[in-house]
C-alpha positions as CSV (number, residue, x, y, z in Angstrom):
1,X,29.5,19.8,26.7
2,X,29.4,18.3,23.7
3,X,26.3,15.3,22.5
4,X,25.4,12.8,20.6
5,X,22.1,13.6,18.9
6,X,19.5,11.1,16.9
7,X,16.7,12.7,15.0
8,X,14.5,9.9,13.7
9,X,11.2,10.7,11.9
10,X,9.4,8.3,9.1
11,X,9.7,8.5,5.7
12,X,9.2,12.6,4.7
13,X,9.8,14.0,7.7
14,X,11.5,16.3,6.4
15,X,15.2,14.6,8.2
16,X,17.6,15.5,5.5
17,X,16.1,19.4,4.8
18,X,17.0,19.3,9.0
19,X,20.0,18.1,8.8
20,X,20.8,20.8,5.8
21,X,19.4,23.5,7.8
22,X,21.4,22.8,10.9
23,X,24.5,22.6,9.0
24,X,23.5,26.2,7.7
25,X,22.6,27.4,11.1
26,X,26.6,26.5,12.1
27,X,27.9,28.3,8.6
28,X,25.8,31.4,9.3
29,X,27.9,32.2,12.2
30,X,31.0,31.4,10.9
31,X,31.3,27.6,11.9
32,X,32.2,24.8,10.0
33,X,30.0,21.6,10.2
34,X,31.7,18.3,8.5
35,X,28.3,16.3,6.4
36,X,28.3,12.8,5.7
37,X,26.3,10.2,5.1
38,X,26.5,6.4,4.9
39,X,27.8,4.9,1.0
40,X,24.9,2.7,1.2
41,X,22.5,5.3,0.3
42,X,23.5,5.6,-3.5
43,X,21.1,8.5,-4.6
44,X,23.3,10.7,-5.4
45,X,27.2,10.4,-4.9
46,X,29.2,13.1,-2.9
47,X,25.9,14.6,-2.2
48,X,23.2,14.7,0.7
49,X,19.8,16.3,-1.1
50,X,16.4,16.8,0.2
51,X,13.0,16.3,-1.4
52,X,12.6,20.4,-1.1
53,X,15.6,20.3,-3.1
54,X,18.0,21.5,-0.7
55,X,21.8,19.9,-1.2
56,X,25.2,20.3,-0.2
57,X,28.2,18.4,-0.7
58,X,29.4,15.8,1.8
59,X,32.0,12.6,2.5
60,X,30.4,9.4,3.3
61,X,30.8,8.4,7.0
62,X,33.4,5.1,5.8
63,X,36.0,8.5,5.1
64,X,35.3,10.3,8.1
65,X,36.1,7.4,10.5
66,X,39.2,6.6,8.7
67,X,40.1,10.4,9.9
68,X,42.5,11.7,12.4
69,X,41.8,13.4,15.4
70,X,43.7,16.7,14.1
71,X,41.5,16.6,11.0
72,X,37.8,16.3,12.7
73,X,39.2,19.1,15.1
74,X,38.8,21.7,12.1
75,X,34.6,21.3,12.7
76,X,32.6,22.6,15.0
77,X,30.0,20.0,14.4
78,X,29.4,16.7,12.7
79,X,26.4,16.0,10.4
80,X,25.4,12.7,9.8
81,X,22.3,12.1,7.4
82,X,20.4,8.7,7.0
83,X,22.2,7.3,9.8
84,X,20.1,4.2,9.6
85,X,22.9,2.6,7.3
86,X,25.4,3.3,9.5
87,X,27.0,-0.1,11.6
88,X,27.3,-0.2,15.2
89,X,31.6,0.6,14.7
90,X,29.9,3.8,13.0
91,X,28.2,5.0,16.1
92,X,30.6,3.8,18.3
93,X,33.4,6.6,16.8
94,X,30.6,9.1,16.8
95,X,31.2,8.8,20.9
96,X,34.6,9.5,20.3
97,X,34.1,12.5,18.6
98,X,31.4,13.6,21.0
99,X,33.6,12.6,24.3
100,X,36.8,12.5,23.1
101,X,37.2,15.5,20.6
102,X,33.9,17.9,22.5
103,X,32.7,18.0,18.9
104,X,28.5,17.5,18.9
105,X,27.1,14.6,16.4
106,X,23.6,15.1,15.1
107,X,22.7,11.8,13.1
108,X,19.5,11.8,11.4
109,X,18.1,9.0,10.0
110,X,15.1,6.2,10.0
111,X,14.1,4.4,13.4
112,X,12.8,1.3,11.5
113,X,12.5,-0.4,8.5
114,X,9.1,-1.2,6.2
115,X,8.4,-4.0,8.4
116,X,8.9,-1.7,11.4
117,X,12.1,-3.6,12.8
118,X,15.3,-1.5,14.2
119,X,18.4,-0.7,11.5
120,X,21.6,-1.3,13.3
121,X,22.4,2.2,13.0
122,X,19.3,3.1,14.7
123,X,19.3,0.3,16.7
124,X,22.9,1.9,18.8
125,X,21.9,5.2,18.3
126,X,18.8,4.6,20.4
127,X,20.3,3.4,23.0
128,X,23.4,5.6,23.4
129,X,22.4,8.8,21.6
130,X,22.3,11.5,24.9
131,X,19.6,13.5,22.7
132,X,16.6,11.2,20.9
133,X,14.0,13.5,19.0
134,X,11.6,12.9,16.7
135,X,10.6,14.6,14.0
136,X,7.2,14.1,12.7
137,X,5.0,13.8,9.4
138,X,1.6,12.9,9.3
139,X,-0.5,9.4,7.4
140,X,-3.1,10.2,4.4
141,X,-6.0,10.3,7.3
142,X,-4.3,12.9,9.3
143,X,-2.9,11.1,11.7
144,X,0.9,11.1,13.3
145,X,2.8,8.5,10.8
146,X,5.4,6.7,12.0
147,X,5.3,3.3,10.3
148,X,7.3,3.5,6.6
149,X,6.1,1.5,4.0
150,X,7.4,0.3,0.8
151,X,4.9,-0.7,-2.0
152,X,5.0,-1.7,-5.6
153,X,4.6,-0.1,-9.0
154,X,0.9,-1.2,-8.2
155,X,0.4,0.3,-4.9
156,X,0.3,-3.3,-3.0
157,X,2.2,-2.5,0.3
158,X,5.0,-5.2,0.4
159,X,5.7,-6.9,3.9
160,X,8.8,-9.2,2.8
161,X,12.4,-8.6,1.7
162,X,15.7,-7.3,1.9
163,X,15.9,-4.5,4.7
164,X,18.0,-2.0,2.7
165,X,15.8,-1.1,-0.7
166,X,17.1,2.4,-1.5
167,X,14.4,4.8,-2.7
168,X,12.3,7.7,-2.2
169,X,8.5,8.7,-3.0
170,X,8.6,5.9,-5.8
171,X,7.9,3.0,-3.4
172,X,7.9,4.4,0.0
173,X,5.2,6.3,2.0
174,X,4.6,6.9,6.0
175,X,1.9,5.7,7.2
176,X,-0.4,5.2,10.6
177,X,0.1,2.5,12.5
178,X,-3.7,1.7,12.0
179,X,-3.2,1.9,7.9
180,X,-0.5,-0.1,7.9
181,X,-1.5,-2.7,9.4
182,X,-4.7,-2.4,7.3
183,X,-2.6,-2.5,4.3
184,X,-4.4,1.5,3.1
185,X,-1.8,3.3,1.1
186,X,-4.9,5.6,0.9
187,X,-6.5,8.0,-2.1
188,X,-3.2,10.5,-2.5
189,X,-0.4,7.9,-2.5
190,X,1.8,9.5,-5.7
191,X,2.8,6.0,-7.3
């Protein structure tokens, strides 16, 4: 039986590298796994890519709801990366092509924001994923991280603003919950 699957970790997780290696896993033994991601997330165009520096090709989620039935059939799997951007409609056909079409779904993506409220992607996927996993990463100190954090060029955390800032390690970290709320981007932040 078929599932809808959310893997949510903070910010270097290592999410997309999963989502790349799953998609791998199916190709290995001859499957075919359809990767998208949101067109929000502008990095780089027609392509998901990890930190590590893994990347592959994909369509952005807009194209594959707009699809047929007898085109989705072709996969054996359906990748969806930074699944955080994607609206509750989104989601919604995701359960169509888990129940509907027996294909699984794996979204990866953010649980929360820099000021540790739900996306609406995360938000549905939360409460109607079958499978909800996290994957983890660790603060500065050591500790689990699960609180991301957006900062300035000056390394002041910043605690106000629009929800969707697109970016990487130039002005986002994970943190503890402990240094967040301290406001302790901590002696290795790369700024």
């Amino acid at each position: 039986m078929a599932k809808l699957y959310f893997r949510h970790g903070a910010m270097g997780s290592s999410k997309t590298a999963n989502a790349l290696m799953a998609a791998y896993n199916y190709y290995e033994r001859g499957k075919e796994a359809l990767l998208a991601k949101p067109k929000l997330d502008t990095r780089d165009k027609g392509v998901i890519r990890s930190r590590m520096g893994l990347e592959h090709a994909c369509k952005y989620v807009e194209d594959v709801t707009a699809m047929e039935d007898f085109e989705l059939r072709r996969y054996d799997c359906v990748i969806i990366d930074e699944a955080q951007f994607c609206r509750k409609s989104d989601i919604e056909f995701f359960e169509h092509i888990v129940d509907d079409l027996e294909i699984p779904v794996i979204c990866y993506g953010l649980r929360t924001d820099f000021r540790r409220e739900l996306f609406e992607g995360s938000m549905w996927l939360l409460a109607w994923a079958d499978v909800i996993e996290e994957l983890k990463t660790v603060c500065w100190c050591g500790e689990g991280a699960s609180c991301n954090t957006r900062f300035t060029e000056d390394g002041e955390i910043i605690r106000t603003g629009s929800q969707i800032v697109v970016g990487g390690n130039d002005c986002y970290t994970a943190l503890c919950r402990k240094h967040f709320k301290e406001g302790k981007l901590g002696p290795r932040t790369r700024i």
